[in-house]
C-alpha positions in Angstrom: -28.4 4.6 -10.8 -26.8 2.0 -12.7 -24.3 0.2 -10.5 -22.2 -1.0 -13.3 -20.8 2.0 -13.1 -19.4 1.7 -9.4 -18.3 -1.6 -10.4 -16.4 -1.3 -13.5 -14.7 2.0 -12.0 -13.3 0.3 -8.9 -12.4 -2.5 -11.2 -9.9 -0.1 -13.1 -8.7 1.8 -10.0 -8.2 -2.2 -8.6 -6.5 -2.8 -11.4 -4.0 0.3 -11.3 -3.6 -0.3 -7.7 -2.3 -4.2 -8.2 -0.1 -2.5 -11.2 1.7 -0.5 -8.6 1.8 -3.2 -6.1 4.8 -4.5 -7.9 6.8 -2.0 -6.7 7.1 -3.2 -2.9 7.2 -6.9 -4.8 10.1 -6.1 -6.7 11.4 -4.6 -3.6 11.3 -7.7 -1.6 12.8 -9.8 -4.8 15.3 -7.6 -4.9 16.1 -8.1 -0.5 15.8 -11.7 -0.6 12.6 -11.2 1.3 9.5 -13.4 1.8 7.0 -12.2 -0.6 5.2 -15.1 -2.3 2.4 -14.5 -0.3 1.8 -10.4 -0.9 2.5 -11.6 -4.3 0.1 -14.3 -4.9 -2.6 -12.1 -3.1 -1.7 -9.0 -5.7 -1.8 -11.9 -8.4 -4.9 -12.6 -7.6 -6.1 -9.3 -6.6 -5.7 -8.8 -10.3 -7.3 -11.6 -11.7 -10.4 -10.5 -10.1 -10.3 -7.1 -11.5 -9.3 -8.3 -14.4 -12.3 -10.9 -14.9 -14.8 -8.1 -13.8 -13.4 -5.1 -16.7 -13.9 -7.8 -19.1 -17.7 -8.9 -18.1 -18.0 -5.8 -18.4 -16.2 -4.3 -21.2 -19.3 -3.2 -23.7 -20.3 -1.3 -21.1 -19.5 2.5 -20.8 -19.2 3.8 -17.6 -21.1 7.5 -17.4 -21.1 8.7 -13.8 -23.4 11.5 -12.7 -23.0 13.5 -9.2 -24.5 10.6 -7.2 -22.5 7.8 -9.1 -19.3 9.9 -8.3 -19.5 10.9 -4.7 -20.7 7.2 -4.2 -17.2 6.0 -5.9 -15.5 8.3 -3.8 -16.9 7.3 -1.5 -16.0 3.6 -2.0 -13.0 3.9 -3.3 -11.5 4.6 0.4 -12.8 1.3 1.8 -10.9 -0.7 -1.2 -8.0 1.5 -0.7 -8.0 0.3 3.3 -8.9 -3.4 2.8 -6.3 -3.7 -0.2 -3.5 -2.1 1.6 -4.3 -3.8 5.1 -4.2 -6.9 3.7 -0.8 -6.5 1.9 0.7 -4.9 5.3 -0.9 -7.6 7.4 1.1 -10.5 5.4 4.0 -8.9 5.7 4.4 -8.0 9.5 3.0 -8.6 12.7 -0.3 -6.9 13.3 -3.9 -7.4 13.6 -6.2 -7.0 11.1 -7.8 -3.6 12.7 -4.3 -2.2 12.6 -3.4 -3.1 9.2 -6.2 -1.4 8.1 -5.8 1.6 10.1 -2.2 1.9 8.8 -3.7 1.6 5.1 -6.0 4.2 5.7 -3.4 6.4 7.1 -0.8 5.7 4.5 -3.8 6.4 1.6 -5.2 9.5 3.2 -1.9 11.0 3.7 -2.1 11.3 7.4 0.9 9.5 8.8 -0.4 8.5 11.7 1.2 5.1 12.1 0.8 2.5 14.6 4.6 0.3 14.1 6.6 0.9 17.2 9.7 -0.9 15.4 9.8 0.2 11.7 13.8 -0.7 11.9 12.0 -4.8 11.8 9.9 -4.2 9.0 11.1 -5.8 5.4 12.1 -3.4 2.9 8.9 -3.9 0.7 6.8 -3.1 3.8 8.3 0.3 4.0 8.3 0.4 0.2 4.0 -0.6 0.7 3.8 2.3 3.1 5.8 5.2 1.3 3.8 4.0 -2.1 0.4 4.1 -0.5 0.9 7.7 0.4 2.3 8.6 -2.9 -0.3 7.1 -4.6 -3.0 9.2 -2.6 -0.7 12.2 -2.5 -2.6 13.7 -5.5 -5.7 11.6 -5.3 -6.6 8.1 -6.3 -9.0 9.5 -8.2 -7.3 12.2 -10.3 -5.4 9.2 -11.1 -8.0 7.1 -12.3 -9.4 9.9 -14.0 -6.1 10.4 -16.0 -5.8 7.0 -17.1 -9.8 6.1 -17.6 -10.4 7.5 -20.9 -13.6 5.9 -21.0 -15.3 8.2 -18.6 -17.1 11.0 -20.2 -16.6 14.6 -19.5 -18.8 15.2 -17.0 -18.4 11.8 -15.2 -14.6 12.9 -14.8 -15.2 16.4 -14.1 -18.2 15.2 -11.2 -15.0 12.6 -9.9 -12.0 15.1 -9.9 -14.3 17.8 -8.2 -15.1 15.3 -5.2 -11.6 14.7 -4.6 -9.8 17.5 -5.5 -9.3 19.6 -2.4 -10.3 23.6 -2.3 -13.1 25.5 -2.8 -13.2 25.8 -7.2 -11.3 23.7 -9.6 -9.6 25.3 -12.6 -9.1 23.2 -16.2 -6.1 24.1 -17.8 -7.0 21.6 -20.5 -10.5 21.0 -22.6 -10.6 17.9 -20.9 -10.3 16.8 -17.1 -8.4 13.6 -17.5 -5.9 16.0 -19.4 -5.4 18.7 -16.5 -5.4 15.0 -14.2 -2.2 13.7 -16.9 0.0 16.4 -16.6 -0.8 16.8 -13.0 0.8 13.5 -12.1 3.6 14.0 -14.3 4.3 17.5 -12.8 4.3 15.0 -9.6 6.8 12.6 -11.1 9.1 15.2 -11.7 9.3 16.4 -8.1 9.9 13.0 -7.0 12.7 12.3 -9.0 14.6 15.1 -8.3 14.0 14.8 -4.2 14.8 11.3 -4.6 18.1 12.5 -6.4 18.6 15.8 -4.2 18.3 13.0 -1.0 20.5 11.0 -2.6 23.2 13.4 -3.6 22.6 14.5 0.3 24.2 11.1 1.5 20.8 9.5 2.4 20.5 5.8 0.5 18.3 5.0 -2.6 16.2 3.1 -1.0 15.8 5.9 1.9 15.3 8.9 -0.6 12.7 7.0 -2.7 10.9 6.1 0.6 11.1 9.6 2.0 10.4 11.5 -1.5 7.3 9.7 -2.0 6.7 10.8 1.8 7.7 14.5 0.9 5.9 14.7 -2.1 2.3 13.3 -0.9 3.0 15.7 2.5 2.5 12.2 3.8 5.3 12.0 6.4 5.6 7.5 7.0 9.5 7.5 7.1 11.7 4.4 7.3 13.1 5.1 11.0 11.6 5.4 14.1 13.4 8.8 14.6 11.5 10.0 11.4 14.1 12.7 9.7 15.6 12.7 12.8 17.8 10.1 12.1 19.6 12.2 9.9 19.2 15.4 12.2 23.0 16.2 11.6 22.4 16.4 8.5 21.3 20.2 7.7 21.5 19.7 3.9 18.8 16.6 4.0 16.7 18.8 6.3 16.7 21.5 4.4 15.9 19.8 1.0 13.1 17.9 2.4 11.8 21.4 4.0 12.1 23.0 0.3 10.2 19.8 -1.3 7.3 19.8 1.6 7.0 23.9 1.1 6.2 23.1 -2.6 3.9 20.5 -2.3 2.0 22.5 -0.2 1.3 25.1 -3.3 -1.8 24.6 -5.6 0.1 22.3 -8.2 -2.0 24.0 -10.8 0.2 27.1 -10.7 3.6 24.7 -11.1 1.3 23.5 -13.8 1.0 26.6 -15.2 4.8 27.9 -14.2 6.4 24.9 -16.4 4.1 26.2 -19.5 6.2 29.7 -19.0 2.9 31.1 -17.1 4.0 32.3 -13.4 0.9 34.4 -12.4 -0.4 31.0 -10.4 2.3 31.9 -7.7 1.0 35.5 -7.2 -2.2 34.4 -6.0 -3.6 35.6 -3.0 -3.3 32.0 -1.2 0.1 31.5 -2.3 1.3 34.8 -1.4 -0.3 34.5 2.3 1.1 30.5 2.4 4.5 31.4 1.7 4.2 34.5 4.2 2.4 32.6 6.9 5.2 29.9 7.1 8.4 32.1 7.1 6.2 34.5 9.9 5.7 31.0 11.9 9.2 30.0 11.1 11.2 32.9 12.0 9.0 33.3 15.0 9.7 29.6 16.5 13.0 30.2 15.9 13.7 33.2 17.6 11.8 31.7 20.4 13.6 28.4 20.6 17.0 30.3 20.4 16.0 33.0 23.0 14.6 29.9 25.7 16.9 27.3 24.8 21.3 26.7 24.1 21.1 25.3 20.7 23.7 26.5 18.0 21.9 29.4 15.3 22.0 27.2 12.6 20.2 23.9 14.1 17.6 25.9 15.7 16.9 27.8 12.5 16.7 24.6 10.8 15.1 22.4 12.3 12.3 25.4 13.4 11.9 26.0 9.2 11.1 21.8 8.9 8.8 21.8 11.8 6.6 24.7 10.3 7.3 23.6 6.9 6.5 19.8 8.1 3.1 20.6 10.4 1.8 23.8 7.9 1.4 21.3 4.8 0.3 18.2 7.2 3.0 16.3 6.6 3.8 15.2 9.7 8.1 14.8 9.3 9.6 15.3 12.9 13.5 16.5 12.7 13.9 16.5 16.4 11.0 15.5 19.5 9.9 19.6 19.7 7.2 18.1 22.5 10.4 18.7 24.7 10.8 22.9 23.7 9.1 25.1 25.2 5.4 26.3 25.9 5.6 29.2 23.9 7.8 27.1 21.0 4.6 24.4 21.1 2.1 27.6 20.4 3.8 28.4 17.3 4.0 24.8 16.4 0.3 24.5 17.4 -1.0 27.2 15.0 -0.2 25.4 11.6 -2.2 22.5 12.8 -5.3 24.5 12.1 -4.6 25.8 8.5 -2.6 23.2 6.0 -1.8 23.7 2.5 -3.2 25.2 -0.8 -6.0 24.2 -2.3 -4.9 22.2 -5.3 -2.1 20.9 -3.2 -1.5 17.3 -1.8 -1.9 19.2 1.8 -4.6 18.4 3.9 -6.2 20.8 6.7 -8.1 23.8 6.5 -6.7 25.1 3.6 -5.4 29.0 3.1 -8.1 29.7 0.4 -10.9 29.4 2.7 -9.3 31.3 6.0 -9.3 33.6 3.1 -12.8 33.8 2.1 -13.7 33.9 5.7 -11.6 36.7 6.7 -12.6 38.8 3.8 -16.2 37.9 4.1 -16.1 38.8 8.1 -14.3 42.0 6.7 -17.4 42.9 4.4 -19.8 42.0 7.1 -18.4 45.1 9.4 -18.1 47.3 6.7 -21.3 47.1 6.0 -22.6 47.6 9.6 -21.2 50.8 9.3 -22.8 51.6 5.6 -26.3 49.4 6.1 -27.3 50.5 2.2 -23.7 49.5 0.7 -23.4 46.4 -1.5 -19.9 45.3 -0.7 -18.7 42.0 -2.3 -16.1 39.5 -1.5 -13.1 39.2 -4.1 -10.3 37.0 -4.4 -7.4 38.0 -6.8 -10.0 40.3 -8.3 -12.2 37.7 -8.5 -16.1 38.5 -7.1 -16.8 35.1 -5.1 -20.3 34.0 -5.2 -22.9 33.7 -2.3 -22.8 30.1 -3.0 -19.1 29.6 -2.6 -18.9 31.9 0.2 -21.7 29.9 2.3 -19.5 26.6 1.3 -17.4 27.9 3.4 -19.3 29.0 6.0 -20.5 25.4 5.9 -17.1 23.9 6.0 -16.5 25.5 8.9 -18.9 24.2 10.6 -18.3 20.8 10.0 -14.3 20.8 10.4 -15.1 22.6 14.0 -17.9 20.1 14.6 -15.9 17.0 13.6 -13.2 18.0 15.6 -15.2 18.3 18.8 -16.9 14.9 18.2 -14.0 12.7 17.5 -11.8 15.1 20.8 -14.0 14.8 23.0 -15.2 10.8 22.3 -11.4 10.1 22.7 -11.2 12.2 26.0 -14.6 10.0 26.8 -12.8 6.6 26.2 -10.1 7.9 29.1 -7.2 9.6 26.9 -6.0 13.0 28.2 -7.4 16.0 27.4 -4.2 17.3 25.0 -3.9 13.8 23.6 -7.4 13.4 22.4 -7.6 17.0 21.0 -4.7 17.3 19.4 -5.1 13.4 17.7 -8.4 14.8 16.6 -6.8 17.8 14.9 -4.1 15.9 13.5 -6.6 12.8 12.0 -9.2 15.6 10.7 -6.2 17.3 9.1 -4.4 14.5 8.2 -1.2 15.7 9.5 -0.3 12.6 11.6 1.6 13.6 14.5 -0.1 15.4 17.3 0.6 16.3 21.2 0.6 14.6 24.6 0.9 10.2 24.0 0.5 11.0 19.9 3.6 13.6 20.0 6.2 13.2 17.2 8.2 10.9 19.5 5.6 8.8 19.7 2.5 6.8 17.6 -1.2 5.7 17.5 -0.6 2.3 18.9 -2.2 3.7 22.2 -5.7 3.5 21.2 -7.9 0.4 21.2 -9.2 -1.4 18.3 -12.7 0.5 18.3 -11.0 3.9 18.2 -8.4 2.8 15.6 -11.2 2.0 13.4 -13.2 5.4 14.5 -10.1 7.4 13.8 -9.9 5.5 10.5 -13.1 6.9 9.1 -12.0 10.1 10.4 -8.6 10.4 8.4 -11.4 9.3 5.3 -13.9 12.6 6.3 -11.0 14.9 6.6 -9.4 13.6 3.4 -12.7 13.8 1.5 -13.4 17.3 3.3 -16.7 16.6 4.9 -19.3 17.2 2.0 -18.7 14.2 -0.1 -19.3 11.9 2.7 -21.6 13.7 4.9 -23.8 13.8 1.9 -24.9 10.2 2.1 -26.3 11.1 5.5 -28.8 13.2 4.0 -32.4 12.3 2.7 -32.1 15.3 0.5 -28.9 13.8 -1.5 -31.3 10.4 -2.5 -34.4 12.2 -3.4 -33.0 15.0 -5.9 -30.4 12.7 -7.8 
C-alpha cells in the first residue's frame, strides 16, 4: 500500500472542507462577529493542504479496497479535529466537547452538548448546520464527485464504503458522475426548503440553518426549543415534516424521477417506508388525542413530525413528547430501530435490510414445511444472493451487538437504565435525541469526557455501518489485501 494515496486524498477533501468553511466566515463578517481567529486557522488549514496537493501533484492517486476503507476510515478523524477546532474558537467548550459536537454534526447524529445555543455567534450555528450538510450525503461521495483524478475503481471501492444500504446502483458510466448529480439533486432540495421556510415566516438565516438540518436528516437547530420554537406554526412543521420524509428516500430514485423515470419510488423499500411512517403516524396520533386534550390539528401535526423526525434519524423535536404518554413513547420508540432508505442521508437500520431479513426468515419456514424445495429470496423481482443475504445476517449482528456494548458500558459508568439504552440507540443510529436525561428536551452534556469520546467513535461505527471499520480489527483484512 502506497500511502500517497491516503495523503493526497485527505489533502483534497482538506481542501474542499476549508473551501466551505467560508460559509460560517462570511457569516460572522456579515454579524460583526469575531472571526479572525476561525479564519486565520481555515487560512492556514488551507495552506497546508494546499502545499501537500502540490508535493504531490505527479502523483496519481489509485485506491484499491484497503486504500479506501482506510480513507474512510480517516477521513472521520479529520472531519472531528477540523470541526472541533473551528467550534472550540468560537465558544466556550473544552476540547473533548468540540470534538464530540464535530463528530456529531459530521455524522449526522445531532446529538449536541450546547445547553445555550441562543449565546452562540451566528457563524457557530452556521459551522454546525454546514457540518451536517456536508455529511448529509457523504464526505466522500463528495470527494468522489469532485476528484476526477481517482480512477474507476478507486471511486467505485470509496462511494461503496460510504454509501449506506446493502447494493449500490450507477446511473452513470462513471461513479463520480452518479456522485455529481447526486449532490445537485441535494442542492435543489435545500433551496427550495430554505425558500418554503422562508416563505413560512421563519428568517433566512433560520431556514438556511434548519434546511441544511432537514436535508442531511441531521436535526442541530438554532434554538434550544429545536422546531419547537416555532410550534404554532403548523405550516413550518409541516414543510420540514415533507422535506425530512424525502430525505429519507433512496435519492437515487429522485435521481431517476427528475430524468422522467418514476419506477425508483415503487420499490419495495419505498413502498413499506412511506407505509410504515403514515401506520406509525396515524397510530401516535390517535393515541395522543384519545389520552391527552390537545386540539385535532396540533396533535396530528406534531405526531406526523415526530415519526417523520425519529423514522429518518433526524432528531427535530416539535414539542418535549417525553411528557405523552407510555403508549405514545412506544410508537415513538419503534422508528428508533429502523431509519431511512438505503441510498438516503438517514441513518439506522435501514428498511432494505428489515426487508431481506423478513423475507429470508419467511423462506426459512417455508422450507421447513417442503425440506426438498429451493425457495429464494427476491426483492422487486430481484433473486438476492447468498452473499448479500448473509451481509445482513451479519449486520445484524453487529448493530444488536454494538448496541448492547456501548448500553450497557453507559448503564456501567452509573446512567440509568432508559438513558444509557436509548443514547446507545440514538448514537448507533445517529438519530440524536433519545429517552430518560438525553430526551428531546434535553442534551449530551451529562456524560463525562471519557464517554463523550466513546460515544464519539460510536456515531463514526454507526455512520460507517460497522463493516468498514470493524474490518481493521481483523487479521484476515491485512493478510488478503
Amino acid at each position: 500500500m502506497d500511502f500517497k494515496n491516503l495523503v493526497k486524498f485527505l489533502a483534497q477533501i482538506g481542501v474542499v472542507l476549508g473551501i466551505f468553511f467560508f460559509i460560517p466566515i462570511f457569516t460572522g463578517f456579515f454579524y460583526k462577529e469575531e472571526i479572525e481567529r476561525f479564519l486565520w486557522f481555515d487560512l492556514v488549514f488551507l495552506a497546508i493542504n494546499g502545499v501537500i496537493l502540490l508535493s504531490l501533484r505527479p502523483f496519481k492517486v489509485e485506491m484499491g479496497i484497503k486504500e479506501g476503507i482506510l480513507a474512510v476510515n480517516l477521513v472521520w478523524f479529520l472531519l472531528g479535529v477540523v470541526g472541533g477546532v473551528g467550534l472550540y474558537l468560537g465558544s466556550p467548550i473544552g476540547v473533548v466537547d468540540a470534538f464530540f459536537e464535530a463528530v456529531s454534526g459530521f455524522t449526522t447524529t445531532g446529538a449536541t452538548i450546547y445547553n445555550d445555543l441562543g449565546s452562540l455567534p451566528h457563524w457557530v450555528l452556521m459551522l454546525r448546520s454546514l457540518m451536517h450538510w456536508l455529511g448529509g450525503m457523504g464526505i466522500i461521495v463528495l470527494g468522489v464527485g469532485l476528484l476526477s483524478i481517482l480512477n474507476p475503481t478507486g471511486s467505485l471501492t470509496l462511494f461503496k464504503s460510504e454509501s449506506t444500504g446493502v447494493t449500490l446502483e450507477k446511473l452513470t458510466p462513471k461513479i463520480k458522475d452518479t456522485a455529481k448529480s447526486l449532490w445537485k439533486i441535494y442542492l435543489f432540495f435545500t433551496f427550495f426548503n430554505i425558500l418554503l421556510l422562508y416563505l413560512g415566516g421563519m428568517g433566512v438565516f433560520d431556514a438556511i440553518n434548519h434546511a441544511f438540518s432537514t436535508i442531511s436528516t441531521g436535526g442541530f437547530s438554532t434554538k434550544n426549543q429545536s422546531l419547537g420554537y416555532w410550534g404554532d406554526n403548523l405550516y413550518i412543521l409541516w414543510v420540514t415534516t415533507f422535506f425530512m420524509v424525502i430525505s429519507g428516500v433512496n435519492f437515487i430514485a429522485h435521481l431517476k424521477a427528475l430524468r422522467g423515470d418514476f419506477t425508483g419510488y415503487l420499490s419495495e423499500e419505498v413502498k413499506v417506508y412511506l407505509k410504515l411512517f403514515l401506520f406509525l403516524s396515524l397510530a401516535l396520533t390517535l393515541t395522543h388525542l384519545i389520552l391527552s386534550a390537545e386540539p385535532f390539528l396540533s396533535t396530528l401535526t406534531h405526531s406526523f413530525f415526530t415519526i417523520a423526525s425519529i423514522l429518518t434519524t433526524t432528531g427535530f423535536a416539535s414539542t418535549n413528547y417525553s411528557l405523552w404518554s407510555n403508549l405514545a413513547l412506544a410508537f415513538i420508540f419503534v422508528p428508533m430501530f429502523i431509519g431511512g432508505n438505503a441510498g438516503s442521508t438517514a441513518g439506522g437500520v435501514k428498511i432494505i435490510r428489515y426487508l431481506v431479513l423478513f423475507k429470508t426468515l419467511a423462506v426459512q419456514l417455508k422450507q421447513l414445511l417442503h425440506p426438498n424445495a429451493v425457495i429464494d429470496v427476491f426483492i422487486d423481482r430481484k433473486r438476492l444472493s447468498t452473499k448479500v443475504i448473509f451481509s445482513v445476517g451479519g449486520f445484524f449482528v453487529l448493530y444488536i451487538t454494538s448496541v448492547l456494548v456501548l448500553g450497557f458500558y453507559l448503564f456501567a459508568r452509573g446512567y440509568d437504565f432508559l438513558t444509557s439504552f436509548s443514547a446507545s440507540i440514538a448514537i448507533i443510529g445517529n438519530i440524536g435525541p433519545g429517552f430518560g436525561h438525553v430526551g428531546p428536551a434535553d442534551n449530551f452534556s451529562i456524560f463525562s469526557s471519557v464517554d463523550k469520546l466513546v460515544l464519539a467513535l460510536f456515531m463514526v461505527i454507526g455512520r460507517l455501518e460497522f463493516y468498514t471499520f470493524f474490518l481493521l480489527f481483523t487479521k484476515e483484512f491485512y493478510k488478503r489485501f
